[in-house]
N, C-alpha and C positions, 0 to 999 in steps of 0.2 A: 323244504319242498313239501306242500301240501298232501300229495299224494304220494305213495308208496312205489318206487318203481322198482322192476327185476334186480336191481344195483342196491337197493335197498332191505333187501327179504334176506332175515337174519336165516342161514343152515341148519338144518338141528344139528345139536352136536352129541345125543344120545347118553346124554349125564345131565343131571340136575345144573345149572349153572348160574347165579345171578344177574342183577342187570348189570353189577358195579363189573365186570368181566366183556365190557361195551369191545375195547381194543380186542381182544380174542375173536370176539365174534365176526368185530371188521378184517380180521386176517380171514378167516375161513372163509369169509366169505368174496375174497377177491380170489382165492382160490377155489372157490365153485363156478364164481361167476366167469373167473377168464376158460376156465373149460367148454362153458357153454354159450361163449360166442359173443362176450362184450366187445362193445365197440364204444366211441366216443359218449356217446350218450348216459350209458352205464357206469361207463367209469367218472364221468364230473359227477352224477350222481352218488356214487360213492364214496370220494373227495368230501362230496357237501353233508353228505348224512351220516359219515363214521368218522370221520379225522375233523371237519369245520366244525361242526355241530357241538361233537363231542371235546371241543375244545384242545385239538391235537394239533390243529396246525390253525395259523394266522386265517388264511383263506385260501380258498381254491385254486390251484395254479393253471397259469392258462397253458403250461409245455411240461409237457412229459419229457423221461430221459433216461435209457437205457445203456450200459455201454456194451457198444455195435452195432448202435443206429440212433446214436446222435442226441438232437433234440426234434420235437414233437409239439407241433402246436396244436391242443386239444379245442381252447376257447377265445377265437380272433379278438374277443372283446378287451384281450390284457394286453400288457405292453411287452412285448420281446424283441428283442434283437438279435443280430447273427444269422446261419445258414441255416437252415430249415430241413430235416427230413421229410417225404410228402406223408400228407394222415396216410396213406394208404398202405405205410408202414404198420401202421396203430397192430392190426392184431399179431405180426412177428412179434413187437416189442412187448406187448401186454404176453406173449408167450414162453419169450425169453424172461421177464422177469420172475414170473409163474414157475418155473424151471427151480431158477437161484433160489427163489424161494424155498420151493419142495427137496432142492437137494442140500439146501441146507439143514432143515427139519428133519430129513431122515438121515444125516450123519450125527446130529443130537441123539439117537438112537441107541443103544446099547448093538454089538461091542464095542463103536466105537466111540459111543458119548463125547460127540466133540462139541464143544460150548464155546469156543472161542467168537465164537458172531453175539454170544452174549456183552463178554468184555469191549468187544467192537464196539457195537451199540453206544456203551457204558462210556469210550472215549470219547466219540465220536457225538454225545451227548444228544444221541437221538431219544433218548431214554433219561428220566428225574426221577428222585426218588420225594414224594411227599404226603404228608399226612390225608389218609384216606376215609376210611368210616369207621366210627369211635376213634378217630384218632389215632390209628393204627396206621404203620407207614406202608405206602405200596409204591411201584414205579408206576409213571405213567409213559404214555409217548411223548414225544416234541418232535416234529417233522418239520422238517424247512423245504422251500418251495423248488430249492434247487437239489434236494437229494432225487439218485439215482428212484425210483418206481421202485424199486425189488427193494431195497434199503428202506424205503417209509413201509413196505407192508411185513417188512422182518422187524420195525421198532414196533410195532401195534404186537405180534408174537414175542419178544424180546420183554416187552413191559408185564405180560401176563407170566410168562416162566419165569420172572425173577421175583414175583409177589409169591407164585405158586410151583413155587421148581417140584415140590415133589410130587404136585400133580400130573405132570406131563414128562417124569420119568415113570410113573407106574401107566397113564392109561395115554400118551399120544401115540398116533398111530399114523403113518405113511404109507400109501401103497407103493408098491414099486410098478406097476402098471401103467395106473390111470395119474396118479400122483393127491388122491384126495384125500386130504385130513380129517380125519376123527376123533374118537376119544373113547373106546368101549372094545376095546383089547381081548375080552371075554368074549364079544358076538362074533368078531373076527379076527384079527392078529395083528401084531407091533408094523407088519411089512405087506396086510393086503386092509381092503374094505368089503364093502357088504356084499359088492358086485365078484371080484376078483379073489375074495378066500373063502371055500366051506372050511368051518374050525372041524378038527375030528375025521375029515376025509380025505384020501391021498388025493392028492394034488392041490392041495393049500398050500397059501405062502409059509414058512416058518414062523413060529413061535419062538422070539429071545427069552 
């Protein structure tokens, strides 16, 4: 895409981060973005500029697919078949998988550090492990065009925590509010964000 669209504008994530950290960023950022009101548009954009681009998935798919609402045809120009959800499902689904997402990320959390959507990942071969920079091995993503939406944007998160697990045990961060991911633990806490915790004041979310 030539131009830079809303679907494309990387979140700060308030830690120094590299660019090799591309998959990271495309998670956060379909979690900002479905907050703030993506619709079709946004999301091919998305597709084409963090997973196509970045060499995570073959190409763009033209149907989305949640479960609880079916299949979803994003871009008439592909070939699908089968029953159809109407788009006007689009922002439930883009919400529902925003959800699984976020509530998977905050059960990674201490106390109950659940990592099992890691190993998922791992069988489920959404996630490869290969040589990165200086030849150093890292996972990347692999997205296929018929995974579930919540599953390709947990392999983009899944490929980062398993290059850098012990990053995102000391500084990721979930709110339990709004549901938006961070990474700076110190500004606000493991279970709020910038908007929803003062650190040091009662009525802050908890500190694990």
């Amino acid at each position: 895409m030539s131009q830079q669209t809303p679907a494309t504008k990387l979140p700060p994530l308030a830690v120094p981060i590299g660019a090799e950290r591309r998959s990271l960023f495309a998670g956060v950022a379909f979690v900002e973005g479905v907050s703030e009101g993506w619709g079709c548009w946004e999301l091919t954009g998305w597709f084409e500029d963090h997973l196509v681009a970045a060499g995570h998935m073959a190409s763009s798919p033209s149907v989305v697919l949640e479960q609880g609402f079916g299949v979803i045809v994003i871009d008439p120009r592909g070939s699908s078949s089968g029953v159809h959800t109407s788009l006007q499902q689009l922002p439930q689904l883009l919400a529902a998988a925003r959800k699984r997402v976020v509530d998977t990320l905050r059960a990674f959390l201490p106390p109950r550090c659940d990592d099992r959507f890691l190993h998922a990942a791992i069988y489920a071969e959404r996630v490869e492990r290969k040589n990165g920079d200086a030849g150093r091995l890292a996972w990347v993503p692999r997205v296929r065009e018929t995974e579930r939406l919540s599953d390709a944007v947990l392999a983009l998160f899944v490929a980062d925590m398993l290059t850098h697990r012990e990053f995102h045990e000391q500084a990721l961060c979930v709110c339990e509010v709004c549901g938006r991911v961070s990474f700076d633990p110190g500004a606000t806490s493991r279970s709020g964000c910038r908007v929803h915790s003062v650190r040091g004041q009662s009525g802050g979310f908890p500190r694990f």
